[in-house]
Every structure is written in structure tokens, then in C-alpha cells.
N, C-alpha and C positions, 0 to 999 in steps of 0.2 A: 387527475392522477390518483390513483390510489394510496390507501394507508397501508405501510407495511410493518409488522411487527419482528424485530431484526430478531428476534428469540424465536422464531417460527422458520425463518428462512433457512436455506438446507445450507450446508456449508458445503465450499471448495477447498481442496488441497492445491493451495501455489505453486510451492515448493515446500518439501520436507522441514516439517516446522511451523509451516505457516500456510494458516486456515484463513477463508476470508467468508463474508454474506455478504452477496452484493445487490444492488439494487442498480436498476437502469434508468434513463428517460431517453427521450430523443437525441440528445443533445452529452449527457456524460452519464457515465460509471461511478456508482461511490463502493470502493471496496473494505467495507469493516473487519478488519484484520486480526487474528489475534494470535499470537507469536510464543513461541517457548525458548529461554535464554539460551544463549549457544547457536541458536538455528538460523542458515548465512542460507543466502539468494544470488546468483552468479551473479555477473557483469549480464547484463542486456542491453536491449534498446528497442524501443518504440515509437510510431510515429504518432505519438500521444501526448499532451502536455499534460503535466502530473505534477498534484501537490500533495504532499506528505505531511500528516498532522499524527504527532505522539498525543495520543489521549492518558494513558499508563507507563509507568517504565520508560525504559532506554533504547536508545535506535542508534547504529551507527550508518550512517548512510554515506557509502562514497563514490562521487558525483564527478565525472574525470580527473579521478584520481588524486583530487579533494576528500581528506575525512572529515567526517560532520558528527559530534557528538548531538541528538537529537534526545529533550525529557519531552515530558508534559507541558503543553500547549507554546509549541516548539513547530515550528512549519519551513516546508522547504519546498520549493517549486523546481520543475525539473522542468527544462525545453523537450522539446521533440526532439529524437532521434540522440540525444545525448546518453551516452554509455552510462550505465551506474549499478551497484551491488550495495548488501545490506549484512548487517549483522544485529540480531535483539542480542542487546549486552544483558539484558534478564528480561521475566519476561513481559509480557509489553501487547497495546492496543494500539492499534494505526488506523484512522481513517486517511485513503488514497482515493482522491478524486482525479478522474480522465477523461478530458476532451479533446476530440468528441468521443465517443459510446465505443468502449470496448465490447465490441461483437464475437472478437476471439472467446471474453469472458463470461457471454451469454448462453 
């Protein structure tokens, strides 16, 4: 596998607010996130199983309709196809990993 240097890699626009660099393998997606306070991500769903790690700052993340106050080194695992939206309560790092390989995000 290759080395990547996440300060070279091009960023994505998620959603309004929120930038990601992401890096692939066969197998999953890590999306390096970085968030500006105030800026929310609808409800979704995917057939992805996702784990959410605050590296910086604060995450509100709510998980059917569960709110989750998320800091620093704070992780949350979401199933597949399970509804969820977000809010950086300020602003804030997230590494999101997804298996298997978000292709949409390639």
C-alpha cells in the first residue's frame, strides 16, 4: 500500500461545513474530516458500517434519534443503514471509517 501524506491530498466538500481527505483500500474508506462550528449534515443512511472518532472539538451526532454529545478521543459506531445526522458544536476533527470502501466517495 502506499504512503500518503493527508496535507497533500485534495479535499472534498460533504456537506456545507464539512471538508474531508480521504484515503481508500480494498476493504474501507477513512474520511479525515474537518468541520467549522454550527455546520449540521442531514439525517442519512448508508449501507456502510461507520465509526466516528472526535480527534478536536465537539460532535453532536444523533443516531436514531439518540443525541450523543461526542469530544476528543470519543468514538461511536454506527450499523449499516441506520439513520443518523450531525452537528460540530465548534469546530472540530473527525476521523470516519467505512466498511467496506465507499466507492460513491472515490
Amino acid at each position: 500500500m502506499p504512503l500518503y501524506r493527508l496535507d497533500q491530498l485534495a479535499t472534498r466538500e460533504l456537506f456545507p461545513g464539512f471538508t474531508a481527505r480521504l484515503v481508500h483500500t480494498p476493504r474501507i474508506s477513512q474520511s479525515f474530516v474537518t468541520a467549522t462550528a454550527g455546520s449540521t449534515f442531514p439525517e442519512h443512511q448508508h449501507p456502510h458500517e461507520q465509526v466516528v472518532v472526535v480527534l478536536d472539538g465537539e460532535l453532536e451526532l444523533t443516531v436514531e434519534g439518540a443525541t450523543h454529545r461526542l469530544s476528543p478521543g470519543t468514538a461511536y459506531v454506527i450499523p449499516p443503514e441506520v439513520p443518523h445526522r450531525g452537528r460540530a458544536i465548534t469546530d472540530c476533527r473527525v476521523l470516519d471509517v467505512f466498511a467496506p470502501t465507499r466507492e460513491d466517495y472515490r
